[in-house]
C-alpha positions as CSV (number, residue, x, y, z in Angstrom):
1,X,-103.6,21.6,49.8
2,X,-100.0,21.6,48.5
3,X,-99.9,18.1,48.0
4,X,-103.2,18.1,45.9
5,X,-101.4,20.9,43.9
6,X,-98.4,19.3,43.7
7,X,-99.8,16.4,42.2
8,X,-101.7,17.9,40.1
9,X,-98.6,19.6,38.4
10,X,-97.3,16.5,38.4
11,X,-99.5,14.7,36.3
12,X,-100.3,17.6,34.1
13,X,-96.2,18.3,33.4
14,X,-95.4,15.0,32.8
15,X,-98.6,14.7,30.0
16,X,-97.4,17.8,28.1
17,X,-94.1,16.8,28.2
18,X,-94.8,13.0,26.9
19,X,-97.3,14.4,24.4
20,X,-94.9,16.9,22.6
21,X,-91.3,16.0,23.8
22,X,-89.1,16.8,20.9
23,X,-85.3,15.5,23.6
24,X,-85.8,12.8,26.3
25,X,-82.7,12.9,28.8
26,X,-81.8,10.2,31.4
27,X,-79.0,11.6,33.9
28,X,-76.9,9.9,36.6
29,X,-75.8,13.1,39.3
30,X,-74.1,13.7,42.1
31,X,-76.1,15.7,44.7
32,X,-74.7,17.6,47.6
33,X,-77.3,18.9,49.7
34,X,-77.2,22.1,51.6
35,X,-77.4,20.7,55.2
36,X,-77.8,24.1,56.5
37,X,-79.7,25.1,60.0
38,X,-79.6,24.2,63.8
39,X,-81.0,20.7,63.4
40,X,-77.6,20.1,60.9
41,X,-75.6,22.4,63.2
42,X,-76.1,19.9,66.4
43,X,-75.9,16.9,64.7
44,X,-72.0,17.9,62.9
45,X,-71.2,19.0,66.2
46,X,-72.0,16.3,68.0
47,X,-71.6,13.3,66.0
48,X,-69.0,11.6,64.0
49,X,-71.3,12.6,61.0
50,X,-69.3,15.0,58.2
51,X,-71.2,17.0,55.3
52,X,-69.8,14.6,52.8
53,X,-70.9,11.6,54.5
54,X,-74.6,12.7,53.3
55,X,-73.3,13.1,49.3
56,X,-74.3,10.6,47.3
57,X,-75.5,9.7,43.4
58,X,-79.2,10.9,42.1
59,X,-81.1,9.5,39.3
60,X,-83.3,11.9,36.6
61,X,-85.1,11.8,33.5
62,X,-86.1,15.1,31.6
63,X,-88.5,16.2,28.6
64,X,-87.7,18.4,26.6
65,X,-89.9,20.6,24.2
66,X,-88.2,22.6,21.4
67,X,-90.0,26.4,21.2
68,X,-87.5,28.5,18.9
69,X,-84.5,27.7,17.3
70,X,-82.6,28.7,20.6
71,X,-85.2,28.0,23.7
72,X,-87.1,25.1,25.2
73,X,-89.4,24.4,27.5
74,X,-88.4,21.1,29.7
75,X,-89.7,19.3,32.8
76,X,-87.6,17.3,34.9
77,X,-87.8,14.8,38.1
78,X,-84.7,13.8,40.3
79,X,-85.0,11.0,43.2
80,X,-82.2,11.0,45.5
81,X,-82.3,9.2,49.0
82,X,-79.4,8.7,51.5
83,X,-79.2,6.8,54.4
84,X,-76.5,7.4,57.2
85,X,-75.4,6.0,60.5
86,X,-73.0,7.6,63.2
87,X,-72.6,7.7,67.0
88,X,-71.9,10.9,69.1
89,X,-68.1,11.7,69.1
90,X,-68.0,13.5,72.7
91,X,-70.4,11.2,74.8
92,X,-71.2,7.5,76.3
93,X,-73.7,6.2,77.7
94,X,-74.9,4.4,81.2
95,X,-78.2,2.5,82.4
96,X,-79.5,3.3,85.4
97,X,-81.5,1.2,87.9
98,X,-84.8,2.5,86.6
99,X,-84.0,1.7,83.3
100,X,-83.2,5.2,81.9
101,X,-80.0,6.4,80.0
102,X,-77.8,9.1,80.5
103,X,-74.8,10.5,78.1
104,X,-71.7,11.6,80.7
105,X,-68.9,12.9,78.8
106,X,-65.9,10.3,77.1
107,X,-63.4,12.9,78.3
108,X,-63.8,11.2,81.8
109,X,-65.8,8.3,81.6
110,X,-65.8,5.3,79.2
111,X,-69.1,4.6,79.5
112,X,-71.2,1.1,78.7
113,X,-72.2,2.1,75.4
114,X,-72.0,4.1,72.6
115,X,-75.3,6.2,71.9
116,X,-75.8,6.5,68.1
117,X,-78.9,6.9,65.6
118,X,-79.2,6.6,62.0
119,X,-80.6,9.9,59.5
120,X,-82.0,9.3,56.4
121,X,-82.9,12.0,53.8
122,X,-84.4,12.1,50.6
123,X,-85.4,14.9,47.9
124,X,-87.1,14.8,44.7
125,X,-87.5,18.3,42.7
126,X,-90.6,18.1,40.0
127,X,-89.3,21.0,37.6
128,X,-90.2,23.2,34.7
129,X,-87.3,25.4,33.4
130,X,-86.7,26.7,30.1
131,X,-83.9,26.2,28.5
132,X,-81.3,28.4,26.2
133,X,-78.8,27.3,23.2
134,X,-77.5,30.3,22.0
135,X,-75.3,29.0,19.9
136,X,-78.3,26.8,18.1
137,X,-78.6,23.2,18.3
138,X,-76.3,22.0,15.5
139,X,-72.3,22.0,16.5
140,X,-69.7,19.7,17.7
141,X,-69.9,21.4,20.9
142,X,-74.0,22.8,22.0
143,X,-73.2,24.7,25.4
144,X,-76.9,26.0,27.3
145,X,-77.8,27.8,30.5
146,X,-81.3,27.8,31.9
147,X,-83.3,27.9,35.4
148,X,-87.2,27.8,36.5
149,X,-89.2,27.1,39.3
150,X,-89.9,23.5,41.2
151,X,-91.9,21.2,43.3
152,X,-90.0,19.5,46.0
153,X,-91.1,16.2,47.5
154,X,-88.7,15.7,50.7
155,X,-88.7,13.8,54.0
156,X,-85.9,13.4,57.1
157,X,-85.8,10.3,59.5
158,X,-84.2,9.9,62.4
159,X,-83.8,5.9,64.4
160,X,-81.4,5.0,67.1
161,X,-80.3,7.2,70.5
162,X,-80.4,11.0,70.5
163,X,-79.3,12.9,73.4
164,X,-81.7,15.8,74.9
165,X,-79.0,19.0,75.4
166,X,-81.6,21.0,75.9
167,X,-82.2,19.7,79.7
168,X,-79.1,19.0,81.8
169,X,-78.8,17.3,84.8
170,X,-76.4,16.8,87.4
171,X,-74.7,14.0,88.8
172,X,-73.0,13.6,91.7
173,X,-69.9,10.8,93.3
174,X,-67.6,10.5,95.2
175,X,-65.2,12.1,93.1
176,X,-67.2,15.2,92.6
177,X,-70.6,16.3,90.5
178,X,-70.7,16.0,86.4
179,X,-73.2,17.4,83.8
180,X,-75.1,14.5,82.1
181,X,-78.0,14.4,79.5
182,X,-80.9,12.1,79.6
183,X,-80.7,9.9,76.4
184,X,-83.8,8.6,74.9
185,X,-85.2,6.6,71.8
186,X,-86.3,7.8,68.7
187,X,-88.2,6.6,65.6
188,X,-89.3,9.7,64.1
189,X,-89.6,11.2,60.4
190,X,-90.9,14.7,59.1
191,X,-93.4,13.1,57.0
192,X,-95.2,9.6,55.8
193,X,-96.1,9.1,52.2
194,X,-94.6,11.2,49.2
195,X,-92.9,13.3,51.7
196,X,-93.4,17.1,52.6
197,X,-93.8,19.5,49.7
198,X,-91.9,22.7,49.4
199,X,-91.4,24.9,46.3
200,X,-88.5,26.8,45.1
201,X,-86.1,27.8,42.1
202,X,-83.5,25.9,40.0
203,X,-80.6,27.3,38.1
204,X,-78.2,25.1,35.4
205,X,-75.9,24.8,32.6
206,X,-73.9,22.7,30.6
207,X,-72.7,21.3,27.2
208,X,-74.0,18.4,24.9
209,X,-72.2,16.5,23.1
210,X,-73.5,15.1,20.0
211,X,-72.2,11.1,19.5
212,X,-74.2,10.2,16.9
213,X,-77.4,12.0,14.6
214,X,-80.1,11.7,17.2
215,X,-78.2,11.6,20.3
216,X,-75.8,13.2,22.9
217,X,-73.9,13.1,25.7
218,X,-75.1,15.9,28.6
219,X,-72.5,17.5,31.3
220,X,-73.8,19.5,33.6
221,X,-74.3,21.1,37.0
222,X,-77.6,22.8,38.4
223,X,-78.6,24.3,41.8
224,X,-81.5,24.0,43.9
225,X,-83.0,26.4,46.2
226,X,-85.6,25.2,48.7
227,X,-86.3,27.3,51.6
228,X,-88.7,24.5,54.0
229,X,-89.8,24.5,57.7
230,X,-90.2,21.3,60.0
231,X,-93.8,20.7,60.8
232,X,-94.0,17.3,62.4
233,X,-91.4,15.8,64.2
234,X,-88.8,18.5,64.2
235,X,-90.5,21.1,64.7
236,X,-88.4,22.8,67.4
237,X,-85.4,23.2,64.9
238,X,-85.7,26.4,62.1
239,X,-86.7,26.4,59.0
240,X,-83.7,24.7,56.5
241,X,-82.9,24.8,52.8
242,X,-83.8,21.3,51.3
243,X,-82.1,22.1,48.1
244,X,-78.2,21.7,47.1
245,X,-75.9,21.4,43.8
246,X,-76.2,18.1,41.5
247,X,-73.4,17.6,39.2
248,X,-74.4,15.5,36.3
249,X,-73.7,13.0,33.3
250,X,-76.6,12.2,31.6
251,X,-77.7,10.3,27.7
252,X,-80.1,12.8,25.6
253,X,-82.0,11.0,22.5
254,X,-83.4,13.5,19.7
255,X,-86.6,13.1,18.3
């Protein structure tokens, strides 16, 4: 159901906003995604992944319909995807006889590998904001604030090794007994297709710069907020926040 409506706002934003755009926009941003809850919270802990190492550039194209001499209504889509490998800082990894694996800590052992997996994410907010110049339109300088409500397409993947903390076992030697953690393979991803859909609200501002008589140069930043819940493969992790802040440089051309 919230895919068909999703959809659905889809195609009916982006015809409005092709059949009356007065400003088309095409922006190059820098997302930071909020990378908040326990899934995040294990995997920072635990492997030689940082916050940062999930930043990365986002691509966008916005309509823009003029309503009054200081507000417009706009629609906007963003695509960001990141891709990220690491290994688990704390923990290597041993094959037993029967073919299983088990993570025993690198403090005291040195192991005969190195478990690591891969995380990709991706987002992609559908928006309609409107949009505020309250200083007009006309200026060397056109500063504007704005915010609305979204449609967020987004998806998280996991491949490689991930160790299962949630069931220890012990292991026993000659030199005395150890926790360890059975290790296992995983291909696994929150959703196939366009991705799972969440809703949520946008806030922004910026200034445009005018470079010439029908077009300008857009700084600005804009936060997302996404509340979302796993419902496929991660499901026994909480609910998360797939939104974050997007800092952005971006071409506008006046009709």
């Amino acid at each position: 159901m919230k895919k068909r409506l999703a959809v659905g706002m889809l195609v009916f934003i982006l015809a409005a906003g092709a059949a009356s755009a007065n400003l088309l926009s095409f922006r190059l941003s820098y997302f930071v995604p909020h990378l908040k809850g326990d899934f995040w919270d294990i995997e920072f802990e635990n492997m030689a992944f940082k916050k940062s190492s999930f930043y990365d550039v986002s691509f966008g194209v916005q309509y823009e319909t003029f309503l009054t001499r200081g507000f417009s209504l706009l629609v906007a889509f963003d695509l960001f995807r990141k891709n990220k490998g690491s290994y688990y800082t704390n923990w290597v990894g041993y094959y037993f006889n029967d073919g299983t694996a088990f993570a025993f800590p690198a403090s005291e052992f040195k192991g005969a590998f190195d478990p690591n997996h891969s995380i990709s994410i991706s987002s992609a907010p559908l928006q309609a904001s409107i949009k505020w110049t309250p200083l007009g339109r006309r200026g060397n300088i056109i500063p504007y604030v704005g915010g609305g409500g979204h449609v967020m397409f987004w998806n998280i993947k996991m491949q490689g090794a991930m160790i299962d903390f949630d069931v220890p076992y012990v292991y026993e030697d000659e030199y005395g007994e150890v926790t360890v953690y059975q290790i296992f393979d995983v291909n696994a991803r929150e959703s196939d297709g366009i991705g799972r859909v969440s809703f949520g609200w946008q806030a922004f501002g910026g200034v445009m710069i005018p470079i010439g008589r029908r077009m300008t140069v857009d700084i600005g930043g804009q936060y997302f907020s996404c509340p979302a819940k796993f419902e496929n493969a991660f499901t026994n992790f909480e609910s998360l926040d797939a939104g974050g802040f997007q800092f952005s440089l971006g071409l506008n051309y006046w009709f």
